[in-house]
C-alpha positions as CSV (number, residue, x, y, z in Angstrom):
1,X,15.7,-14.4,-28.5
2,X,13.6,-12.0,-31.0
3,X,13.4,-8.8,-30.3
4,X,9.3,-8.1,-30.0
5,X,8.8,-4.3,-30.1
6,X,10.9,-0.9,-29.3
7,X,10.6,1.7,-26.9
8,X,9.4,5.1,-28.0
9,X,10.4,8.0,-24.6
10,X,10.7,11.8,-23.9
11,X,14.4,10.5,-22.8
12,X,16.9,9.9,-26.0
13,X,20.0,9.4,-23.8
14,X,20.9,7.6,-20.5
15,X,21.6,10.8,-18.2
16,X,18.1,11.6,-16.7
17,X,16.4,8.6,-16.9
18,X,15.0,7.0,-13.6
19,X,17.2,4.0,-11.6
20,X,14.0,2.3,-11.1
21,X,10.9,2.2,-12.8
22,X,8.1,3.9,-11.5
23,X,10.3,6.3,-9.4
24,X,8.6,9.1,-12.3
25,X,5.3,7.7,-12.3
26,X,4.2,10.7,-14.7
27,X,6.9,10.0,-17.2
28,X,5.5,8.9,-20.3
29,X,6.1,6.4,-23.0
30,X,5.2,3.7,-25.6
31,X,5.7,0.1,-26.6
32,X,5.5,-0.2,-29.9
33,X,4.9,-3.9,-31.0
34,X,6.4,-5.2,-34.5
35,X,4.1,-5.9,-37.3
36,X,4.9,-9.7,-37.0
37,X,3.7,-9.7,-33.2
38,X,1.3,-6.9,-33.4
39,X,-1.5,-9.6,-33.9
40,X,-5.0,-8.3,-31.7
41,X,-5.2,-11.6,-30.7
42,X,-2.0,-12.1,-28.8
43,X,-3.1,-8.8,-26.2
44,X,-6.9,-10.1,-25.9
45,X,-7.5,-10.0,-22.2
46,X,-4.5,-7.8,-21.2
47,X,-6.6,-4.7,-20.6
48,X,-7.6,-6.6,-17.1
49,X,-4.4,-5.7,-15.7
50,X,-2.9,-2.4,-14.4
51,X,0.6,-3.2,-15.3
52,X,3.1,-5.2,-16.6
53,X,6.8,-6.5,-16.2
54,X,9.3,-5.5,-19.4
55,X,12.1,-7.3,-20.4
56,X,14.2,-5.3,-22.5
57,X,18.2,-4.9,-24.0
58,X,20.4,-2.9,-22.1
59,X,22.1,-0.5,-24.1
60,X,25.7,-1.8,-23.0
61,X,28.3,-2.6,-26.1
62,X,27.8,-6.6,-27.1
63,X,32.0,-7.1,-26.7
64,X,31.3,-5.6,-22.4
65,X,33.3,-8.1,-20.5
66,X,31.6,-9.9,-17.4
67,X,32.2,-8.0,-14.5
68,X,31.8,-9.6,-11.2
69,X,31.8,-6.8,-9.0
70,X,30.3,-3.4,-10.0
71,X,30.0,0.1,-8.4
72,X,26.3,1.1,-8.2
73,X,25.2,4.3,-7.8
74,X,22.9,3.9,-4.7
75,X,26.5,3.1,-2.5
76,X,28.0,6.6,-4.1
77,X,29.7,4.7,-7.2
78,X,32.6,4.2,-5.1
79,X,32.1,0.8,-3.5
80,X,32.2,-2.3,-5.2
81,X,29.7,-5.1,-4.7
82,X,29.0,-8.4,-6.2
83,X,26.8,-8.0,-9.6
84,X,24.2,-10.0,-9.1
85,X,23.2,-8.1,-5.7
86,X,22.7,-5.3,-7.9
87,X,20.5,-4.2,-11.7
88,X,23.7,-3.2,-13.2
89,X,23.1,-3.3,-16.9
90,X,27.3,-5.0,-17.0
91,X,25.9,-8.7,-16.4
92,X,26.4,-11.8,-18.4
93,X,23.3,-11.2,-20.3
94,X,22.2,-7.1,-20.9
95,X,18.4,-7.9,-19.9
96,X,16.7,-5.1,-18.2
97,X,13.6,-5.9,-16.0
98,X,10.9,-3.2,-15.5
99,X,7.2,-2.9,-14.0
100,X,5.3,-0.2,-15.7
101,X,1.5,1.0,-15.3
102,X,-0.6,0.6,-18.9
103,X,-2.6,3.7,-19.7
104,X,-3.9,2.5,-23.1
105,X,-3.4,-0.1,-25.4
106,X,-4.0,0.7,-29.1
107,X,-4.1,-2.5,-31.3
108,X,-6.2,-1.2,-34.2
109,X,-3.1,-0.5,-36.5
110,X,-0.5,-2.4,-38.0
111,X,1.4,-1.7,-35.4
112,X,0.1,-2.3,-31.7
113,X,1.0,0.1,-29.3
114,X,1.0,0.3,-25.6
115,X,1.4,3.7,-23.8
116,X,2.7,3.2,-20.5
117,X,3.9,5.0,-17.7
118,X,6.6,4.9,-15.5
119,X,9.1,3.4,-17.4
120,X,13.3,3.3,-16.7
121,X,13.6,2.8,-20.4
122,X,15.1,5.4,-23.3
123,X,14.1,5.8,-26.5
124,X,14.9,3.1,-29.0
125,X,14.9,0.5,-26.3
126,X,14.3,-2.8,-27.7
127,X,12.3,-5.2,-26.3
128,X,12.2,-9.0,-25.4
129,X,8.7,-9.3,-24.0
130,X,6.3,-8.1,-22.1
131,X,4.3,-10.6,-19.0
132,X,1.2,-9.4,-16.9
133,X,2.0,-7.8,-13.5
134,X,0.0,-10.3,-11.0
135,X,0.0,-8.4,-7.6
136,X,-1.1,-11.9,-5.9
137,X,1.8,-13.5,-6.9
138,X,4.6,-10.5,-7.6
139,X,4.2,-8.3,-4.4
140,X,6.2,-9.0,-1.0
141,X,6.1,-5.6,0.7
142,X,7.7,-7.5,3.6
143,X,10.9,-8.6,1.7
144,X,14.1,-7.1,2.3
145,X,15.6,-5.2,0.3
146,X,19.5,-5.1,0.7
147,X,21.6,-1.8,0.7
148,X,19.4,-0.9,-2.1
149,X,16.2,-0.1,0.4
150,X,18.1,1.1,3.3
151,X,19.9,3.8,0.6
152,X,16.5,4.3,-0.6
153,X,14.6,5.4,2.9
154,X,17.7,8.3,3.8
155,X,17.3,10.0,0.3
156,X,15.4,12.9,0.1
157,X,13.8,14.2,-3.3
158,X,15.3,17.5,-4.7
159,X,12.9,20.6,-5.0
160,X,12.8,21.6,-8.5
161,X,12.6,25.1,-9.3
162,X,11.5,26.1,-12.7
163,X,10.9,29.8,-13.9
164,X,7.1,30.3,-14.7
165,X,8.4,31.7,-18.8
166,X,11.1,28.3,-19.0
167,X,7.9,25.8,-17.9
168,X,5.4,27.1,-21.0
169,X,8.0,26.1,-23.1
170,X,7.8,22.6,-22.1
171,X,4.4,20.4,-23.7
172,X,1.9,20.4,-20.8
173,X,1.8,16.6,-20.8
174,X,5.6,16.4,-20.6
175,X,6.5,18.8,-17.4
176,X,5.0,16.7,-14.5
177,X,7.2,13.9,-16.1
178,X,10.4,16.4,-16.4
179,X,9.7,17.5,-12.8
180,X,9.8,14.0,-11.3
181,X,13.2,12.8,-13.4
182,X,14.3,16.1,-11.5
183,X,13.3,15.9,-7.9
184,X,15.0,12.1,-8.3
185,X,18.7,13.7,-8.8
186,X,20.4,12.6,-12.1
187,X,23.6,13.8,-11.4
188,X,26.4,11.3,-10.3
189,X,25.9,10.7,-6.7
190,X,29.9,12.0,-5.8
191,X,29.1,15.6,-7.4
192,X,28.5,18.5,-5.6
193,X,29.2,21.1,-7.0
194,X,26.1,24.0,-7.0
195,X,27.8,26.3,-10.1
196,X,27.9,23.1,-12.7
197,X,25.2,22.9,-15.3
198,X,23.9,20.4,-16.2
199,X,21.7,19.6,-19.6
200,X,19.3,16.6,-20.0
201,X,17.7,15.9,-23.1
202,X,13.9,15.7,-22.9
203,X,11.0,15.8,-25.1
204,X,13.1,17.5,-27.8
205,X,14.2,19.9,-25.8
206,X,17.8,20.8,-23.6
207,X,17.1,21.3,-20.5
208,X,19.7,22.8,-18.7
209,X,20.1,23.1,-14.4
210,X,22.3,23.5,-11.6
211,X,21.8,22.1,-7.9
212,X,22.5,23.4,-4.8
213,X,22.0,21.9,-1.8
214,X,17.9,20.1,-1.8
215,X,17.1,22.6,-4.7
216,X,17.2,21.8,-9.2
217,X,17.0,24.6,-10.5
218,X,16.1,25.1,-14.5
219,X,18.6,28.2,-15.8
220,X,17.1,27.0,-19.4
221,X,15.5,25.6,-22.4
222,X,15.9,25.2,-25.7
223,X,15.2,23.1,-28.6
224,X,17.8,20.4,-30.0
């Protein structure tokens, strides 16, 4: 398969980012096509749809040995289940799968571009290709959904705390976004321990926070 387009994000690294997409509906980002498939013609009629489904490359070393069973985070990372009853990025192919709202699509360069947002992705993501989200066909609000949902319904969102002089540092269009990846709890689910800091790289910026109990709580920010 060719790889179609890249991903630009506020996120550089893999701590931070979102297990689902659309779990930071604020966070930004943008598809950016390759010149070979940036064509106008190949997007003509996508701006009828709201979103789409990404396929994209896990960032997971090409030698990674099959794993049947992994540990995924929602079960603590401590209990092993079967791979393919999970989006672990260790499968037999590293093809991430993501449904992401458009906001804009700009196809008047040489480049076409597609800001999005919602995404699971980091930046430099590469991507396989991109299909329209049809809600007729792709929504079954009825279907189960395994340990994954039933983790999903007893987690509560953290309250993020961030210091009134610490937030103007932070570009007005990128804080809902940082406050979201946030409130979701990046941290490993087995640590718990309130005087750790931790940093998360966003925007060009460290963000640095501890957590204690339901609360995040920024201590700082600085520039990388």
């Amino acid at each position: 398969m060719e790889i179609i387009a890249h991903f630009k994000s506020a996120l550089p690294e893999k701590f931070g980012l979102p297990r689902q997409s659309h779990l930071a509906p604020h966070l930004m980002g943008k598809i950016v096509f390759d010149e070979k498939y940036s064509d106008p013609q190949a997007f003509e009629g996508l701006e009828g749809y709201d979103r789409i489904w990404v396929l994209w490359k896990f960032d997971v070393p090409e030698d990674e040995k099959f794993r049947a069973k992994v540990r995924p985070p929602k079960l603590g990372g401590n209990t092993y289940v079967g791979v393919f009853a999970t989006r672990s990025p260790f499968r037999p192919n590293h093809i991430g799968l993501s449904c992401v709202k458009i906001e804009r699509i700009d196809a008047s360069g040489k480049q076409t571009v597609i800001e999005v947002s919602g995404a699971d992705m980091m930046d430099g993501t590469l991507i396989y290709d991109i299909k329209p989200y049809l809600p007729y066909a792709d929504s079954y609000p009825d279907a189960r959904g395994g340990f994954a949902q039933e983790r999903a319904e007893n987690i509560s969102l953290l309250k993020v705390e961030i210091p009134d002089d610490l937030l103007e540092i932070i570009p007005e269009d990128k804080a809902e976004g940082l406050m979201e990846i946030l409130s979701l709890d990046p941290r490993p689910s087995y640590h718990e321990d309130p005087e750790r800091i931790y940093g998360i790289s966003y925007a060009g910026f460290n963000v640095k926070f501890t957590v204690c109990g339901d609360v995040a709580k920024v201590v700082d920010i600085s520039g990388i």
